[in-house]
C-alpha positions as a printed NumPy array, in Angstrom:
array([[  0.   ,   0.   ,   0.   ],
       [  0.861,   3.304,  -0.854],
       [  1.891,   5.997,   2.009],
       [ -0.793,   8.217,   0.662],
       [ -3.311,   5.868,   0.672],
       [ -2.529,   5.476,   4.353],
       [ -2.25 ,   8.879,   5.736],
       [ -5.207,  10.002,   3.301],
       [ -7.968,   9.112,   6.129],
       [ -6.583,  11.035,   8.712],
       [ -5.009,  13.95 ,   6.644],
       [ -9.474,  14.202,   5.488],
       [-10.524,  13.823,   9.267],
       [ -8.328,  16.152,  10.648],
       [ -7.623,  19.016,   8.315],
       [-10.239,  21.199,   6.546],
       [ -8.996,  20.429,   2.811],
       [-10.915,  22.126,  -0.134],
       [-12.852,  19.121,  -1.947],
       [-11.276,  19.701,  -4.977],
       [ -8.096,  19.32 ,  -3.345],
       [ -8.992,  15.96 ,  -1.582],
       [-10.229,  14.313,  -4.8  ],
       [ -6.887,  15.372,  -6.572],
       [ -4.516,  13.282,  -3.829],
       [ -7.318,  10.157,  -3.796],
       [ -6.523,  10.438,  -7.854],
       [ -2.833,  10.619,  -7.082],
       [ -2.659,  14.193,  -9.24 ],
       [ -1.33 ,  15.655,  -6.485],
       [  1.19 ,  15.086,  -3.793],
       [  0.616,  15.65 ,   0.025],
       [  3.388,  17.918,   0.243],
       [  1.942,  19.985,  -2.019],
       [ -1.26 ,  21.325,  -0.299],
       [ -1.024,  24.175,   1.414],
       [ -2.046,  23.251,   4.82 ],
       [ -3.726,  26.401,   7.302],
       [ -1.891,  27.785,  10.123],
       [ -2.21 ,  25.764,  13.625],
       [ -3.976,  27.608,  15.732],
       [ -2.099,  29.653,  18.533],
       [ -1.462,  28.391,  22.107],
       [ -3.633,  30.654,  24.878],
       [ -0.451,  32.459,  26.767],
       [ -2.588,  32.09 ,  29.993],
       [ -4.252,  28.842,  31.579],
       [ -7.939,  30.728,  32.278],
       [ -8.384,  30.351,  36.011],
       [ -5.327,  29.481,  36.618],
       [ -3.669,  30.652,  39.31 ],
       [ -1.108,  33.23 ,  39.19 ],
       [  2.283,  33.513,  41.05 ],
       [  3.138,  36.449,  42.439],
       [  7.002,  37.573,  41.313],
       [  8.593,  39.561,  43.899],
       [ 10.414,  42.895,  41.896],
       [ 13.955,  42.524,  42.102],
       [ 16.476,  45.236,  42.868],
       [ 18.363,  47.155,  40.159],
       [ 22.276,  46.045,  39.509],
       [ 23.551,  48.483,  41.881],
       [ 27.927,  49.024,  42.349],
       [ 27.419,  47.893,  46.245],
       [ 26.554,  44.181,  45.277],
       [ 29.922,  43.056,  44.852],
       [ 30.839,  44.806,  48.108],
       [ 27.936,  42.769,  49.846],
       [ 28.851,  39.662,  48.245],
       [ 32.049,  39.333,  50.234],
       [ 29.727,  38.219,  53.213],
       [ 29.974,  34.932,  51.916],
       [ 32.815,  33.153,  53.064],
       [ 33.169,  30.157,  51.419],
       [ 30.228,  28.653,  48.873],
       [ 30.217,  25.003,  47.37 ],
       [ 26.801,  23.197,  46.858],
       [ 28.988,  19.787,  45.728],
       [ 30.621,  19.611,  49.213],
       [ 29.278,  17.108,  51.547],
       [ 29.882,  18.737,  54.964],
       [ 29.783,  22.527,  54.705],
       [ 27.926,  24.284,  51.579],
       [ 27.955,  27.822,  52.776],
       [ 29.849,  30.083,  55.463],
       [ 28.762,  33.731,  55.77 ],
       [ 28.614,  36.37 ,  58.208],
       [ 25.597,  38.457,  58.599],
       [ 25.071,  41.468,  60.373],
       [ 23.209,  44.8  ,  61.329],
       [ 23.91 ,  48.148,  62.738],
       [ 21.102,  50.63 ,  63.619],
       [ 21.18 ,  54.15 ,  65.103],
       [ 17.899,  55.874,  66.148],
       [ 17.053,  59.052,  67.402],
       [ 14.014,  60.879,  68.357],
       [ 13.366,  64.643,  69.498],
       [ 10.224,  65.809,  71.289],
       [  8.012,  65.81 ,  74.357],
       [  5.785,  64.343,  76.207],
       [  3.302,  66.623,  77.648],
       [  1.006,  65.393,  80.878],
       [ -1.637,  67.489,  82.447],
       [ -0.666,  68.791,  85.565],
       [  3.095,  66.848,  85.724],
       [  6.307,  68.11 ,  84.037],
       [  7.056,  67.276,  80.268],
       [  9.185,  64.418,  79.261],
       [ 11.91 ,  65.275,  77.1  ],
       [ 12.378,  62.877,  74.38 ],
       [ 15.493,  64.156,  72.653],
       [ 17.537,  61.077,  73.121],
       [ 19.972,  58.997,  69.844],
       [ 21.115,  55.652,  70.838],
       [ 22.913,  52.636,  68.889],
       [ 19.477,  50.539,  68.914],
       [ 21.339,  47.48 ,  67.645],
       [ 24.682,  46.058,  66.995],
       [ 24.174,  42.5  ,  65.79 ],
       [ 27.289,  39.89 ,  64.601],
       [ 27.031,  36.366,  63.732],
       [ 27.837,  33.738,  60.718],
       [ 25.736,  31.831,  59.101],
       [ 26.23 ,  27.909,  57.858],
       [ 24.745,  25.719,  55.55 ],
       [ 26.124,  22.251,  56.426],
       [ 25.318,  18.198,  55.267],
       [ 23.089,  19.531,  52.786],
       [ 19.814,  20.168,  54.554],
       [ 20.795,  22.069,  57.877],
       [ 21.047,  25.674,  57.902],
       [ 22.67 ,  27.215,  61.502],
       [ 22.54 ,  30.689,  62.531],
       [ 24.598,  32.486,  65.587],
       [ 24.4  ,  35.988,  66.564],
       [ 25.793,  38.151,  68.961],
       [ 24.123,  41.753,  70.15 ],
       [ 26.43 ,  44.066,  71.279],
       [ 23.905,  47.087,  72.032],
       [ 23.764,  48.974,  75.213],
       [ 25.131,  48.148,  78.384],
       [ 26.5  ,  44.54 ,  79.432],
       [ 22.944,  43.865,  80.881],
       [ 21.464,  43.989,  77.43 ],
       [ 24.527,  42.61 ,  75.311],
       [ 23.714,  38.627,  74.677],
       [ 23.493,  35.909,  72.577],
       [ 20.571,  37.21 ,  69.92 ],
       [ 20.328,  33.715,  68.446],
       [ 22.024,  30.743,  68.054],
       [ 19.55 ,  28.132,  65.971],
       [ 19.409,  25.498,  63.597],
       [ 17.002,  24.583,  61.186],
       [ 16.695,  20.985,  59.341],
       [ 15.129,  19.7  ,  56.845],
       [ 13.666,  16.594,  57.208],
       [ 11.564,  15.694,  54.153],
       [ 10.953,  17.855,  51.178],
       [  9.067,  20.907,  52.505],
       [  9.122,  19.696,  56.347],
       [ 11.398,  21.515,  58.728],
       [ 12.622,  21.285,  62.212],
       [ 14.046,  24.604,  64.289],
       [ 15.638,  24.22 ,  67.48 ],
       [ 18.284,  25.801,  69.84 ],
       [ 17.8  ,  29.911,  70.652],
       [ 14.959,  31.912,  68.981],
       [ 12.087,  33.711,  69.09 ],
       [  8.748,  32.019,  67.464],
       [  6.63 ,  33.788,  64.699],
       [  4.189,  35.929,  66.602],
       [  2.326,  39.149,  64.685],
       [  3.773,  40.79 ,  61.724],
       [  6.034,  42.962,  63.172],
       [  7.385,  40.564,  65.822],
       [  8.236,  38.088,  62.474],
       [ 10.123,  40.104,  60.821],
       [ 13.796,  40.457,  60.649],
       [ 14.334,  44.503,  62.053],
       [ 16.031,  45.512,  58.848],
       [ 12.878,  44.682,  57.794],
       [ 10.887,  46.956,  59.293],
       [  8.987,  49.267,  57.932],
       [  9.243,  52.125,  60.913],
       [ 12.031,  52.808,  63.27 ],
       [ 10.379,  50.973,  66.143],
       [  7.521,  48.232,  66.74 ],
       [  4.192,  49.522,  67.961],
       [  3.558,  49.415,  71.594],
       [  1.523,  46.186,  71.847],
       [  4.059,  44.156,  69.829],
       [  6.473,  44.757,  72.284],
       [  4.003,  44.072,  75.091],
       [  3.251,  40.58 ,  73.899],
       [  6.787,  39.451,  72.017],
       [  8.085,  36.865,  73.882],
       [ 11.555,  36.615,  74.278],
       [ 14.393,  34.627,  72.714],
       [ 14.889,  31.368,  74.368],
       [ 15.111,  27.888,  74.242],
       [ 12.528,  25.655,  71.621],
       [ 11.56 ,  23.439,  69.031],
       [  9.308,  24.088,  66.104],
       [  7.896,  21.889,  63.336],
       [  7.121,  23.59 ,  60.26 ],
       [  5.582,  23.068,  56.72 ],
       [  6.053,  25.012,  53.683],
       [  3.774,  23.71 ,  51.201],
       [  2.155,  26.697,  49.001],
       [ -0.337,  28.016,  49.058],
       [ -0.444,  26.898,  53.004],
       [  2.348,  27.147,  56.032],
       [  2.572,  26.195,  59.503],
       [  4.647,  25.819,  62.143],
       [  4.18 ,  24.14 ,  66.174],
       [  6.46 ,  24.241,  68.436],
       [  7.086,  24.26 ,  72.277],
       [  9.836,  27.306,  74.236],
       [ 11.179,  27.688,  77.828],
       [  9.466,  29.889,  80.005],
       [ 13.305,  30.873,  80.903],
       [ 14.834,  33.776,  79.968],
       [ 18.968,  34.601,  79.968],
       [ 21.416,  37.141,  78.086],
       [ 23.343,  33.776,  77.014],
       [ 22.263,  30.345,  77.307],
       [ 18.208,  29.796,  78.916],
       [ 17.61 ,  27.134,  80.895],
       [ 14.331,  24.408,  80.951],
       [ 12.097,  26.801,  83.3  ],
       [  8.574,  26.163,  84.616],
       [  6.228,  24.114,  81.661],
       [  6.969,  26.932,  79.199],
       [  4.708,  27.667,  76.318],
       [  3.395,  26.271,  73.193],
       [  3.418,  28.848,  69.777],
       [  1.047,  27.818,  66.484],
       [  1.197,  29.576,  63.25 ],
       [ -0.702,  29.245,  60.165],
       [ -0.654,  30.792,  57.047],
       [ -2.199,  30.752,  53.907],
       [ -0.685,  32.684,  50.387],
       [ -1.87 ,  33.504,  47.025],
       [ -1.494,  35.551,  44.413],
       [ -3.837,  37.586,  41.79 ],
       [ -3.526,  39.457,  38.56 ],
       [ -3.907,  43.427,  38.439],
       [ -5.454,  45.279,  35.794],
       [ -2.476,  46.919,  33.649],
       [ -0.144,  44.024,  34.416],
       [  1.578,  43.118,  37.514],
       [  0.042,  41.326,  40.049],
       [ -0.545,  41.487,  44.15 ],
       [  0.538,  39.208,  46.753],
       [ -1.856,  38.053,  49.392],
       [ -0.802,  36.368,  52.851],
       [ -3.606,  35.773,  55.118],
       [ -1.88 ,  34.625,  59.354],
       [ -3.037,  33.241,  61.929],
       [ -0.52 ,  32.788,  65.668],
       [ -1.643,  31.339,  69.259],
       [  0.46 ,  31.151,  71.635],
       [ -0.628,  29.194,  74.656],
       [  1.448,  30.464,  78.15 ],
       [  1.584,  27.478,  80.528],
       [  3.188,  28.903,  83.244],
       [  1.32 ,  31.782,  83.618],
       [  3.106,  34.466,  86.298],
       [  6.   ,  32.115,  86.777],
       [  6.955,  32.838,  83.124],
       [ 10.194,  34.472,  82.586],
       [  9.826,  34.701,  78.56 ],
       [  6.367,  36.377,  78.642],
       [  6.759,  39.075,  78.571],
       [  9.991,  39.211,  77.932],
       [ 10.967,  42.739,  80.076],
       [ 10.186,  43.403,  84.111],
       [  8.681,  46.959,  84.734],
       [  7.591,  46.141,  88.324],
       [  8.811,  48.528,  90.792],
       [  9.496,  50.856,  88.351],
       [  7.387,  54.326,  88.246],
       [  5.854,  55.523,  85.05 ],
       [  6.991,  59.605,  83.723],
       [  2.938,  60.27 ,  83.155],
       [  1.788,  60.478,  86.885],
       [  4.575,  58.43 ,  88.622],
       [  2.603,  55.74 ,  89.155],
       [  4.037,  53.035,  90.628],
       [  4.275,  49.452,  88.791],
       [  3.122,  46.893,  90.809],
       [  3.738,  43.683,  88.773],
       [  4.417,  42.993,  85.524],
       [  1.352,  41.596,  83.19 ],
       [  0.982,  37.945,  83.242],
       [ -0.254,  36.694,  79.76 ],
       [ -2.165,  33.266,  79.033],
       [ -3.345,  33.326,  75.347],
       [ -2.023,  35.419,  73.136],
       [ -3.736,  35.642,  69.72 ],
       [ -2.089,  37.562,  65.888],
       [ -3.907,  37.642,  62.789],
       [ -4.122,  39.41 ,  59.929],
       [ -3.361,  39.872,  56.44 ],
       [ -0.269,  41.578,  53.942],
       [ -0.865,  42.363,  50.423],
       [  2.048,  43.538,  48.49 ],
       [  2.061,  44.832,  44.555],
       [  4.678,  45.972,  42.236],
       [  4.581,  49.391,  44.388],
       [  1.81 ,  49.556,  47.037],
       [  1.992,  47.503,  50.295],
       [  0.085,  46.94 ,  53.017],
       [ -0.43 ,  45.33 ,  56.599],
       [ -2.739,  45.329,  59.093],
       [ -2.697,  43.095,  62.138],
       [ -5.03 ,  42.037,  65.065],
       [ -3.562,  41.405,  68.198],
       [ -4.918,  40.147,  71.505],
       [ -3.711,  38.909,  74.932],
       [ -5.862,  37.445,  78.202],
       [ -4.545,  36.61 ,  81.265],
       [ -4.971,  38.588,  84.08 ],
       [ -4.552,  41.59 ,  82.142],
       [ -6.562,  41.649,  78.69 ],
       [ -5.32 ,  43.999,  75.864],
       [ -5.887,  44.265,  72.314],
       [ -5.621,  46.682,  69.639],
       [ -4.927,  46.943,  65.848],
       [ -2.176,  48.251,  63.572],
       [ -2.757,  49.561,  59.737],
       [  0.56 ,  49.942,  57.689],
       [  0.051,  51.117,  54.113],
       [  3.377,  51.836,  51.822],
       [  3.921,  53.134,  48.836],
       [  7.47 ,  53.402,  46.316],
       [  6.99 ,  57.267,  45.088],
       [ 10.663,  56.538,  43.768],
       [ 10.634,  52.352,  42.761],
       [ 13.655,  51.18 ,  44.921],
       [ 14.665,  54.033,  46.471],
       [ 12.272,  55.891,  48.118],
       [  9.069,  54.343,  50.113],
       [  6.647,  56.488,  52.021],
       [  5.021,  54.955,  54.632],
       [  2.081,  55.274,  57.236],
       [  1.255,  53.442,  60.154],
       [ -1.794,  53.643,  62.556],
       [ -1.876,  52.172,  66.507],
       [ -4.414,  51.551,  68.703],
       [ -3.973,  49.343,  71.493],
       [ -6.636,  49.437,  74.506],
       [ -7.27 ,  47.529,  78.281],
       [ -9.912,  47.236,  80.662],
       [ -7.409,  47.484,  83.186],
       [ -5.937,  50.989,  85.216],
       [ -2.735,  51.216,  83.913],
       [ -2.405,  47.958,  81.627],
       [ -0.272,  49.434,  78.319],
       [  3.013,  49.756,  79.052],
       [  5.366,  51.289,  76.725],
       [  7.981,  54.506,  75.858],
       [  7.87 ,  57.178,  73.324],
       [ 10.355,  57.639,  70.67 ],
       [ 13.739,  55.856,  70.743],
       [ 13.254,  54.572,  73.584],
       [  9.884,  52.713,  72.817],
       [ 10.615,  48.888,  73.873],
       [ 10.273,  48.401,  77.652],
       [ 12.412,  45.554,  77.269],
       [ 15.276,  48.262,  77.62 ],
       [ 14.899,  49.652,  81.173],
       [ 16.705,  53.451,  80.127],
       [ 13.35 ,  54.551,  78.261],
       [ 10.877,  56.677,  79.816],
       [  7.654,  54.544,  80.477],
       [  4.516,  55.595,  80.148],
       [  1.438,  53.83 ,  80.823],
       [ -2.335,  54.089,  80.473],
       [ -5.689,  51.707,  79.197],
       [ -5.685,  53.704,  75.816],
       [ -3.204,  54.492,  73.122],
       [ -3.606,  56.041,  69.69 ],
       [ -0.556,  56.407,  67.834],
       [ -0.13 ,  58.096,  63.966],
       [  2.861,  57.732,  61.902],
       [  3.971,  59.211,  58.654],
       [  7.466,  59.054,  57.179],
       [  9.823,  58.165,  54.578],
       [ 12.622,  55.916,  53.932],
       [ 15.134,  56.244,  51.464],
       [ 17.015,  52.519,  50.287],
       [ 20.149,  53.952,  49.349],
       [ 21.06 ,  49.951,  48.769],
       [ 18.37 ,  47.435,  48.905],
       [ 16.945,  47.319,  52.064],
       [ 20.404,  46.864,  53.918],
       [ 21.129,  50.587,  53.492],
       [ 18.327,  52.165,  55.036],
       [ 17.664,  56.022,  56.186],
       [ 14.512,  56.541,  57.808],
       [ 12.769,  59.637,  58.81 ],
       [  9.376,  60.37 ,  60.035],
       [  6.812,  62.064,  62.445],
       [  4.503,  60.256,  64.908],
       [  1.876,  61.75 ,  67.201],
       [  0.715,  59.751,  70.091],
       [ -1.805,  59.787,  72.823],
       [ -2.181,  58.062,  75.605],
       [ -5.045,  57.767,  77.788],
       [ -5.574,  56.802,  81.372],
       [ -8.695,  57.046,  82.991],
       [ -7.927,  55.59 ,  86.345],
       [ -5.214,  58.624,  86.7  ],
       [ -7.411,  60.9  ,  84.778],
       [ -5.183,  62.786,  82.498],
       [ -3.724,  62.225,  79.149],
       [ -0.45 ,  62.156,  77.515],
       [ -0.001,  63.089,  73.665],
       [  3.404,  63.672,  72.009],
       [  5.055,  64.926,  69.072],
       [  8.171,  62.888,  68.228],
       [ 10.25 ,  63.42 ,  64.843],
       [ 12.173,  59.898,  64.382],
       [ 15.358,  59.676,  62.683],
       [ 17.536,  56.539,  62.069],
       [ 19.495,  54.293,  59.955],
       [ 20.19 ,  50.372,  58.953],
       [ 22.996,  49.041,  57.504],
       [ 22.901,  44.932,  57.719],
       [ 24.719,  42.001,  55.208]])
């Protein structure tokens, strides 16, 4: 038989011949070859419904990357023991100028710079599937220099991890991220009411898209160095769920949706929530006296992040219960007016208590009561309004940041109010 007799059949089925044309090859007249065939038609460039993946924008080539690059030590992926050796660290300087003013008590001055961090440490990826992390904070005096972190993380099936040794679980937005991260000099007051400190743990974690988690258990102990097994600790749950969506114009928007419980089982007795002691201390708005410090049960985060080619966003819930119950909200919008360079941001506080006296927290530099040289101030009701602007003068690891904040803090057991206008200056530099 013929091989036009053979593909004939099919060549009829499948493609839409003129009949003319089709009697012509059954007649042998004409060859196959010598039809002109149409055009196949074109592949759709986009499965529809399918879901899209958000692409993070990178940075622009910039002279500084080789600079940067020399972090990294020593780099093989074929060796068996060690894969990677770097050193990583970050310096930042803060400064604030302003006052406090309190009816019927003196103002608080506010002017104040300070090295807010000074962090060291290296970095190893070794056997493949273990990445270890050590790092030293030299900030402050000698009762606030210590051993940041010193962790390990292991793989132990495709997209299953295990953490353990020195660190700090996933808790809120701001308390997650890395401070060079930051979007604002400082965390908000309630995030560094209800951070727990660094210390001892385990976590289990899954990173399986669109979904995460993590579970994992932490000392109640708390030490500059090394923490010890204290009290029944605390359990910390996270969960996490990511997508992404296309934008009109192009471009497209990232959306992360969290969820974090931590679960205090020693109650008072805990020495890693919260992670800074206040009592005995007096407050600058009244001179109150602190009696004790809050002693937190459940602590709840959610919220949600969206980021897009140049607007961001994040706003997070946050609640504690215990014997003191506080709460409260914060709304972060930013924007790149200049893409990669300059980023104006805003950020909105509110944090409130049933309780006389129940928020805890400074103004301006000194804003973290974990560092016992800020001004405290305390109240049941804070409002807090942020708008600044923060130029990347490489990536974020060169970071200047400028804004102004007004706060206001309420406290109707003292009946009088504290508001403040604080200019914040600062910089980053980390590798």
């Amino acid at each position: 038989m013929k091989p036009f007799q053979i593909i004939t059949p099919f060549l009829l089925l499948s493609l839409p011949l003129a009949a003319n044309e089709a009697l012509d090859i059954l007649e042998g007249k004409k060859e196959v070859n010598e039809i002109d065939l149409p055009p196949l038609p074109e592949e759709e460039s986009e499965e529809v419904g399918g879901e899209v993946s958000y692409v993070a924008p990178e940075w622009a080539p910039s002279p500084l990357d080789p600079v940067w690059s020399r972090a990294v030590l020593f780099e093989d992926n074929d060796n068996p023991w060690v894969q990677q050796l770097a050193i990583m660290g970050l310096f930042e300087f803060s400064g604030s100028w302003g006052d406090a003013k309190t009816e019927g008590a003196t103002d608080t001055d506010l002017n104040t710079t300070r090295t807010r961090r000074a962090r060291l440490g290296a970095r190893m990826k070794v056997f493949g599937n273990t990445e270890i992390e050590a790092v030293g904070e030299f900030a402050g005096d000698a009762d606030f220099q210590r051993i940041e972190r010193l962790k390990a993380k292991t793989q132990i099936r495709p997209n299953y991890y295990v953490s353990y040794g020195k660190m700090r679980p996933r808790f809120g937005i701001e308390g997650s991220k890395e401070p060079h991260q930051l979007l604002t000099p400082e965390r908000t007051l309630l995030s560094n009411m209800l951070m727990p400190a660094e210390t001892l743990g385990v976590s289990f974690s899954q990173d399986c898209a669109p979904w995460d988690w993590s579970i994992g258990w932490f000392s109640g102990d708390s030490d500059r160095y090394i923490p010890g097994f204290h009290g029944d600790g605390f359990l910390a749950g996270s969960l996490a769920y990511e997508s992404g969506e296309s934008l009109e114009g192009g471009g497209s928007m990232r959306t992360r949706w969290h969820l974090d419980y931590i679960y205090n089982l020693d109650g008072r007795d805990s020495r890693s929530i919260p992670r800074y002691d206040v009592a005995g201390r007096r407050s600058a708005n009244g001179n109150q006296l602190i009696a004790n410090n809050p002693a937190f049960t459940h602590l709840f985060s959610t919220g949600i992040e969206l980021e897009g080619d140049r607007f961001a966003f994040e706003g997070d819930f946050q609640l504690a219960n215990g014997d003191l119950n506080a709460w409260g909200m914060t709304l972060t919008p930013s924007y790149w007016a200049v893409p990669g360079t300059l980023k104006v941001v805003g950020r909105y506080h509110y944090a409130d208590t049933d309780d006389a006296a129940g928020l805890v927290g400074g103004l301006g530099a000194g804003s973290d009561p974990f560092y016992d040289t800020s001004p405290l101030f305390v109240g049941d009701e804070f409002h807090s309004f942020y708008l600044g602007a923060n130029l990347h003068l490489y990536q974020d690891k060169v970071t200047v940041l400028n804004g102004l904040e007004y706060a206001l803090m309420k406290d109707d057991a003292g009946g009088f109010e504290t508001d403040a206008w604080v200019w914040h200056t600062g910089a980053r530099l980390s590798f």
